[in-house]
N, C-alpha and C positions, 0 to 999 in steps of 0.2 A: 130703462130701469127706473124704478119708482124715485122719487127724491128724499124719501127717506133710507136710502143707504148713502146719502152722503153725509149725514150725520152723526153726533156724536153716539155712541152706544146706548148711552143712557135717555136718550131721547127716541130711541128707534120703534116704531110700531114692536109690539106684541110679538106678532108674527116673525116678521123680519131680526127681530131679537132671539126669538125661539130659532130659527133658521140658521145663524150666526153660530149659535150654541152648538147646534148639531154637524156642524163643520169643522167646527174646530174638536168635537171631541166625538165622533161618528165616522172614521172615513169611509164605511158603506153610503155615507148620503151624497159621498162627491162621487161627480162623474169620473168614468173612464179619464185620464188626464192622457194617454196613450190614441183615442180615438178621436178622430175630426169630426167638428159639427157640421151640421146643415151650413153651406154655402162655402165652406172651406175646402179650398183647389188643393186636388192630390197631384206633387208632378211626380213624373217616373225618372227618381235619382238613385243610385248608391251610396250617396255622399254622406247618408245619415249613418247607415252600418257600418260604413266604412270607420265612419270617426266613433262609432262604440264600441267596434271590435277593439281599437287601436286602444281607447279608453279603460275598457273592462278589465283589460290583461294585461295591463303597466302596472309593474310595482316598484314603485322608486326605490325602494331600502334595497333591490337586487343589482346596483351598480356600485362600482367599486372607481376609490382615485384613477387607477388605473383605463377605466372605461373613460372619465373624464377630460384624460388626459391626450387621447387617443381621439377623443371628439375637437379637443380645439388642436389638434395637430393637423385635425384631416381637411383638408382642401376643400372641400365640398363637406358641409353636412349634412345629413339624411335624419332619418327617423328617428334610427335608435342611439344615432349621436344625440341630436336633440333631447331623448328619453333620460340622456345621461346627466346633460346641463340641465336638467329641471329636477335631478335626485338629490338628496340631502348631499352626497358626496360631490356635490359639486360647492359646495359653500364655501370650503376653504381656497377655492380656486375662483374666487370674484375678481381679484386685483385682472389676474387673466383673462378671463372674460368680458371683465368692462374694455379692456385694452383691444381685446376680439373685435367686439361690437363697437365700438367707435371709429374700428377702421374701415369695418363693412362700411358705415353711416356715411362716412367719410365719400366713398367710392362713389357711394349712389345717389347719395343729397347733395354731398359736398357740405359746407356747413351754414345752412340754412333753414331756419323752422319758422314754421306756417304758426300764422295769429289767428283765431275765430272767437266768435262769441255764442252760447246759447239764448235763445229768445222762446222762454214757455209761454204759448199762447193760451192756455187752456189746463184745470188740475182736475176734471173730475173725471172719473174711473171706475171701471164696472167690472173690476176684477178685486178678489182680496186675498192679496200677498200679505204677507201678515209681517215684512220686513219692508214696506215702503209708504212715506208718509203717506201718498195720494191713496192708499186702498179705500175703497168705497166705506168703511165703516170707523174709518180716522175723522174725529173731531178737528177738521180745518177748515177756513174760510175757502169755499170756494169759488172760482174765478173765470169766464171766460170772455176774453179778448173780441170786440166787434172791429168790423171791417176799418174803423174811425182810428180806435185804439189801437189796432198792430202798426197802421201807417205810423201812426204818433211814435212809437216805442222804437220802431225799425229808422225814423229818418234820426232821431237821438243816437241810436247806435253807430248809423253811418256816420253822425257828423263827427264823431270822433276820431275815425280813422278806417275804422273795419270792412275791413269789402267780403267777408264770409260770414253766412252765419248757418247756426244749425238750429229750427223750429222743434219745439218739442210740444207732445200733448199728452196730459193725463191718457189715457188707453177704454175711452170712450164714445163708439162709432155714434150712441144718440146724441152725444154733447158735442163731440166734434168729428161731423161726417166727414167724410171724404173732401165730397163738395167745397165744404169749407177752407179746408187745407189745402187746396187745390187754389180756391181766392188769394189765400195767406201767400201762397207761394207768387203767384203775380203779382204781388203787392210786392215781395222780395224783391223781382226782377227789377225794377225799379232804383233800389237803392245798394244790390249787391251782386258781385259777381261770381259767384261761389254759393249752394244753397241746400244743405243740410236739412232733413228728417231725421225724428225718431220719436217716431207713434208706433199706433197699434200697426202689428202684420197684416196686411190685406193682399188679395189675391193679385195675379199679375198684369191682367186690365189694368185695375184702381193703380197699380205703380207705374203703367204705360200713362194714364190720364196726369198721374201728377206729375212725374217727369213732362208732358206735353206743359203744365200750369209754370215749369220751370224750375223743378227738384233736380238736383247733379246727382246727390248721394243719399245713400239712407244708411242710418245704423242700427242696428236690432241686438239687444242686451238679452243673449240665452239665458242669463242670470246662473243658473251650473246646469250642465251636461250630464249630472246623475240624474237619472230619469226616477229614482224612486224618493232621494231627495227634493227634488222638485214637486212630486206630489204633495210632499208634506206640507211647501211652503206655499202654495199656488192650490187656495180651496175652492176660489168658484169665478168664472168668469171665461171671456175666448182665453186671456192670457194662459190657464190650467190645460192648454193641451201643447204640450212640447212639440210633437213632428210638425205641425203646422208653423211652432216658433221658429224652430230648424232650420226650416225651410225658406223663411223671409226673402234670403238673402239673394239664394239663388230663383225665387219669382222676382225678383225688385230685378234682375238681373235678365231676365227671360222677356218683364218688360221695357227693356231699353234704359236701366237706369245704366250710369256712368261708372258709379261708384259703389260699392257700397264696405260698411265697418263692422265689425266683429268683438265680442269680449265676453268674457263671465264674469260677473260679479264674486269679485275672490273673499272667498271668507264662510259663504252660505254652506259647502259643501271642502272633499279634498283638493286644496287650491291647485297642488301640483299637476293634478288630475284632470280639474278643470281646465288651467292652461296648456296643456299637453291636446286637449281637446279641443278648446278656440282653435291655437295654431294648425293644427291637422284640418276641422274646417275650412280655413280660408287656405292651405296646402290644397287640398283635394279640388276645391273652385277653381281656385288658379288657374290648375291643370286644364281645366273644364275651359273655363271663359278667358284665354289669356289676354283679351283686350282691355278687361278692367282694371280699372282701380283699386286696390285692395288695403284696408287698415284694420290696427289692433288696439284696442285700448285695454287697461288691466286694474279697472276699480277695482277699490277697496269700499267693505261696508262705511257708511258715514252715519254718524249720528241723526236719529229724525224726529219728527214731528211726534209728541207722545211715547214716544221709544225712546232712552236715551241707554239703556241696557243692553247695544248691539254685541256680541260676541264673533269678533273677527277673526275667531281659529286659528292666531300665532300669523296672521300675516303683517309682518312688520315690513320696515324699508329693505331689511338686507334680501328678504326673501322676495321682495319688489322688484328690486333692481336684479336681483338674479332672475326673476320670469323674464325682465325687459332687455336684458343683456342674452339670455336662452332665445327669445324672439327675434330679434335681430341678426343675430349668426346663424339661425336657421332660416328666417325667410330676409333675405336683406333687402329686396325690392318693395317691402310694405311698408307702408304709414305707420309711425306711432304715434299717439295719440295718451297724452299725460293730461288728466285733468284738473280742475281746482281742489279734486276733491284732494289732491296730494299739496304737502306744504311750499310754499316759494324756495326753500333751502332743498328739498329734494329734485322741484323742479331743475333749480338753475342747474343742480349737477347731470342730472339725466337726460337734459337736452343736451350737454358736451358727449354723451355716449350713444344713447340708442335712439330715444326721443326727437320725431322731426316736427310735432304739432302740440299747439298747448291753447287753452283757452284763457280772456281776458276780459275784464270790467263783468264778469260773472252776475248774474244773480238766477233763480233755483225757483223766485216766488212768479206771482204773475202779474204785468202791468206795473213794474215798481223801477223800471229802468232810468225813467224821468229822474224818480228823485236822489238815486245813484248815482246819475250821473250828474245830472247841473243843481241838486238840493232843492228842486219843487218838488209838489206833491199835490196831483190830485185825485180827488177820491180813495176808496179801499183798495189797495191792493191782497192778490190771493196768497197763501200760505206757500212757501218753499219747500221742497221735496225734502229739502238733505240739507246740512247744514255742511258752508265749503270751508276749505283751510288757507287757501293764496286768494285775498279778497284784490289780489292789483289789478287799475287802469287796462287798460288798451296805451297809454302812455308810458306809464310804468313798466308795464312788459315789453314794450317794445327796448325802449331804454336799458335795461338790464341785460335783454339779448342781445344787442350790442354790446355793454359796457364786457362782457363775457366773449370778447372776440368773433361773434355768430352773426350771421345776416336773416332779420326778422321778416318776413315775409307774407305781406297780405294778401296778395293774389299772382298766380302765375296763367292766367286764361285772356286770352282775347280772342272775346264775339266777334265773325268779320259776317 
């Protein structure tokens, strides 16, 4: 993509400005978001119908106390139990569900939660969501990390404690190929033992090669599961075709990854809806792949770069912790995964209930870890995705999960 869509609006060629315009107020000029491009692998799953049937034809308002109540009695929950703890009519019954969910947590983690850190190597992006800082036509510095600088960033991150991390890159195959990520990722080996993606979807070769460079897991943010809200927000770029998004998880999976994570972006679209659909995804995989790994995380919109007007559709904590508490009693065998985008007070409670994975000494921007962490600083660093809300250590966190009765946990793998 040309370099001028990574810049400000108001600086944008002509063309690229007129183009811009006709996206956002044209949607005859966006592609198909429903159809795969050129070089995007079709596999033969049910897994996608499956979870939009289930989706289309949930109506939370049609559950009653009574369904609620019936869901945490029952031994085993299913589907339509689950359908019930995700309805408005389950709000008055939190106290119960947190207590649910903290025993599942109990049973199958014991009480222990995983520490990692994100490391963005790279912001530029050839898609434009029109809800994320990095979209191609956001005025931010952009930034990508040379083979010199990830070592630099990654040996600062280890030396503080961290033996996981998870690579992140703006969702641009010209700025940052495969190839590259594949490098970043042997650089990882090196300094950690646990090794997190989440970049663009690629086909399941590209996830056999970089699992080969030393990737454990990937994570792929559907962002929501309505496929006509999704059009809306997702105008041009690979990111605007959904089945292929869909899809990620199980090629990452087909190519030999270990692991891989799951979430909607709650807020974009009906959150209930959406989580009713994440969870039914990584259900239906399960079933399919039971050797993997499987995790759920459950952002919330965050404040960004040029946006600070996000409209988060009524998801507050209460309705947070009841998806993370619905999550947990319906799949108790999965990771959860709470991020910084949620505050240290919400954290510390949600890792005592559903929550077995949290991130630490955070940063969002790119190449800026150094000065985070020991207060050097050199050079520019790139622009931050999202603005987080628990800025603590890797020390801090640790600390705290202990001081909270919990055993913190930075790796449980050994390479023999």
């Amino acid at each position: 993509m040309a370099n001028d869509f990574f810049i400000d609006s108001d600086k944008l060629s002509e063309g690229a400005l007129a183009k811009k315009h006709r996206l956002e107020q044209d949607p005859s000029s966006r592609t198909n978001h429903m159809e795969y491009m050129p070089g995007m692998e079709q596999i033969d799953s049910n897994v996608k119908d499956r979870v939009l049937e289930q989706m289309r034809s949930y109506d939370p308002s049609a559950y009653t106390a009574r369904d609620v109540m019936r869901a945490l009695r029952a031994e085993r929950v299913g589907i339509e139990e689950f359908k019930a703890l995700l309805s408005p009519a389950a709000a008055p019954f939190l106290e119960q569900m947190a207590r649910r969910a903290k025993t599942e947590t109990g049973k199958h983690f014991g009480n222990t939660v995983y520490i990692f850190t994100p490391l963005y190597i790279a912001n530029y992006c050839e898609n434009y969501c029109i809800y994320c800082g990095f979209n191609c036509y956001n005025d931010i510095r952009r930034k990508k990390l040379n083979y010199e600088e990830i070592e630099k960033e990654m040996k600062v991150i280890a030396d503080s404690g961290i033996e996981e991390i998870l690579m992140l890159t703006g969702e641009s195959r010209g700025q940052s190929p495969v190839e590259y990520i594949g490098e970043a990722c042997k650089i990882a080996r090196k300094y950690f033992r646990n090794i997190g993606l989440e970049i663009y979807p690629v086909n399941s070769e590209d996830y056999r090669y970089l699992h080969e460079c030393g990737a454990d897991y990937i994570t792929v943010f559907q962002e929501t599961y309505d496929t006509d809200k999704y059009e809306t927000l997702h105008l041009m770029g690979h990111k605007r075709v959904w089945p292929y998004r869909f899809e990620a998880q199980e090629r990452a999976l087909m190519g030999g990854m270990r692991g891989v994570g799951f979430s909607a972006l709650l807020g974009l679209s009906d959150f209930r809806k959406d989580a009713l659909a994440t969870a039914l995804h990584v259900y239906y995989l399960q079933r399919k792949y039971p050797h993997a790994e499987f995790s759920l995380s459950c952002p919330r919109l965050r404040p960004i770069v040029n946006n600070e007007k996000i409209n988060p559709q009524d998801v507050h904590e209460k309705e947070l912790c009841q998806i993370l508490c619905a999550y947990r009693i319906f799949l108790p065998y999965v990771g959860i995964v709470v991020s910084s985008r949620e505050s240290r007070e919400f954290r510390n409670g949600i890792v005592k209930i559903a929550a077995t994975k949290v991130s630490a000494g955070v940063s969002t921007g790119i190449g800026d870890h150094e000065e985070k962490y020991t207060g050097k600083q050199e050079g520019d660093a790139g622009d931050e995705q999202f603005e987080i809300a628990d800025s603590r250590s890797f020390d801090q966190m640790y600390g705290e999960i202990e001081g909270e009765g919990l055993q913190p946990v930075c790796n449980d793998y050994v390479y023999v």
